[in-house]
C-alpha positions as CSV (number, residue, x, y, z in Angstrom):
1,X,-94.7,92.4,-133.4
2,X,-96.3,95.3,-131.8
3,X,-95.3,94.2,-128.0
4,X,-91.6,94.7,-130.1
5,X,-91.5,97.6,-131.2
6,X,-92.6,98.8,-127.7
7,X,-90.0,97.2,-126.0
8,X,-87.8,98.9,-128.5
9,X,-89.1,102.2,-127.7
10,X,-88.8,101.6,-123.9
11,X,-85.1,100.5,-124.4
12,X,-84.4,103.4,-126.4
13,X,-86.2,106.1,-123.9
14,X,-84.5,104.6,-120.9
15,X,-81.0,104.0,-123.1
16,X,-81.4,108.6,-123.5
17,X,-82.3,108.9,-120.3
18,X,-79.9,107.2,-118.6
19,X,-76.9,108.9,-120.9
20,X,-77.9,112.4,-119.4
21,X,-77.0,110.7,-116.0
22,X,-73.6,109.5,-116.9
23,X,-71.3,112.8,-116.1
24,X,-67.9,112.9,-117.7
25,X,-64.6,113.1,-115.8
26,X,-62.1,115.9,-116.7
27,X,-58.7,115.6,-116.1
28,X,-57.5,118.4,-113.2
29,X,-54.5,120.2,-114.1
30,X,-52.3,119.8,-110.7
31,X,-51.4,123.5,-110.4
32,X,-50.4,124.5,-106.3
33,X,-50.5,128.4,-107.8
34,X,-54.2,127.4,-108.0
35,X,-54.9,127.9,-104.5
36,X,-53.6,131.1,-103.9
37,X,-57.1,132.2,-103.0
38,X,-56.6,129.8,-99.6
39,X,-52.9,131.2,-98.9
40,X,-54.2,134.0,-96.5
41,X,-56.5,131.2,-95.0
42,X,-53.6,128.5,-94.5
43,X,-51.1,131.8,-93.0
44,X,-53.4,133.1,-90.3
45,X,-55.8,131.3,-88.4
46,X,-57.9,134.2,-87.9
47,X,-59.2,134.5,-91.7
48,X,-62.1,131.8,-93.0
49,X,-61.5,130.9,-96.5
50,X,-63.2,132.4,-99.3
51,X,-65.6,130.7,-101.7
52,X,-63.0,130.9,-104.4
53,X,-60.6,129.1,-102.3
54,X,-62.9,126.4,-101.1
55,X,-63.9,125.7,-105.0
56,X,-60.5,125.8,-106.0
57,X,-59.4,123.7,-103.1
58,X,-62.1,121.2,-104.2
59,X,-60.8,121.5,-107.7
60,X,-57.2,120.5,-106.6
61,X,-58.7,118.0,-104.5
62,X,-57.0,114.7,-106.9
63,X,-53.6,117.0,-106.6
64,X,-53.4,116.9,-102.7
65,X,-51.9,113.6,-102.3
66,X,-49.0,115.3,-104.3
67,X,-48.7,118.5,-102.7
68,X,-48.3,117.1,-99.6
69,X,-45.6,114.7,-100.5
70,X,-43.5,117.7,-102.0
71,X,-41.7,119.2,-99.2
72,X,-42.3,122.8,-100.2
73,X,-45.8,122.3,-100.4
74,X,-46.0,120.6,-97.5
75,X,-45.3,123.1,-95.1
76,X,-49.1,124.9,-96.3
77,X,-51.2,122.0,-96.7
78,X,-50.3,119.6,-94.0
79,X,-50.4,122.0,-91.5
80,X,-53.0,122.5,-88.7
81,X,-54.5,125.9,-90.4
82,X,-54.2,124.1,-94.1
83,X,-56.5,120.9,-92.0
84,X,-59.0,123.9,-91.2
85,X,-59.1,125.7,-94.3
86,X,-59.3,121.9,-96.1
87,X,-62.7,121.5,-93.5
88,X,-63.9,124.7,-93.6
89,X,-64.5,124.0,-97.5
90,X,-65.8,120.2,-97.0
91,X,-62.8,119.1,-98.8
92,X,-60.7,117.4,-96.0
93,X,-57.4,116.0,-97.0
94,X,-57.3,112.4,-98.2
95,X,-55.4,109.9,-96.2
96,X,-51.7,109.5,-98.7
C-alpha cells in the first residue's frame, strides 16, 4: 500500500513538472506592416538591422512563406539585402 502511494506521488511530481515544460503556441497575426523596423535594412545595404527588426522578423517568421509569394511583398523580402537582414537576425527564410 505504501510502495502505492509513493508511486502516486512520483507520478504526480513528474506529471507538474513536466507541464511547466510544455510551452504553448500562439497564433502569429501575419502583418508585413510588422516589419517596418527591417525596411531601412532591406533598402540599403549599408544599415545592419535593429534588434526590433530581427525580433519582429522572427515573429513573422510562419508569415514569410506568404510574403514572398505576394508579388508586392516580394520585391523586399526575396531580395539579396532582405536574405541579409533575414541572416543577420538568425531567421533565414524558409525554403516555399
Amino acid at each position: 500500500m505504501k510502495t502505492t502511494y509513493t508511486s502516486l506521488l512520483v507520478i504526480a511530481m513528474l506529471t507538474l513538472l513536466l507541464s511547466n515544460q510544455i510551452q504553448v503556441s500562439v497564433a502569429v497575426t501575419c502583418s508585413p506592416v510588422q516589419l517596418a523596423p527591417c525596411l531601412g535594412a532591406i533598402m540599403s545595404s549599408s544599415t545592419q538591422p535593429s534588434k526590433a527588426c530581427c525580433d519582429k522578423l522572427r515573429e513573422q517568421k510562419p508569415c514569410l512563406c506568404g510574403y514572398m509569394r505576394d508579388p508586392n511583398l516580394r520585391q523586399y523580402v526575396n531580395t539579396p539585402n532582405g536574405k541579409k537582414v533575414a541572416n543577420t537576425c538568425d531567421a533565414p527564410l524558409p525554403n516555399c
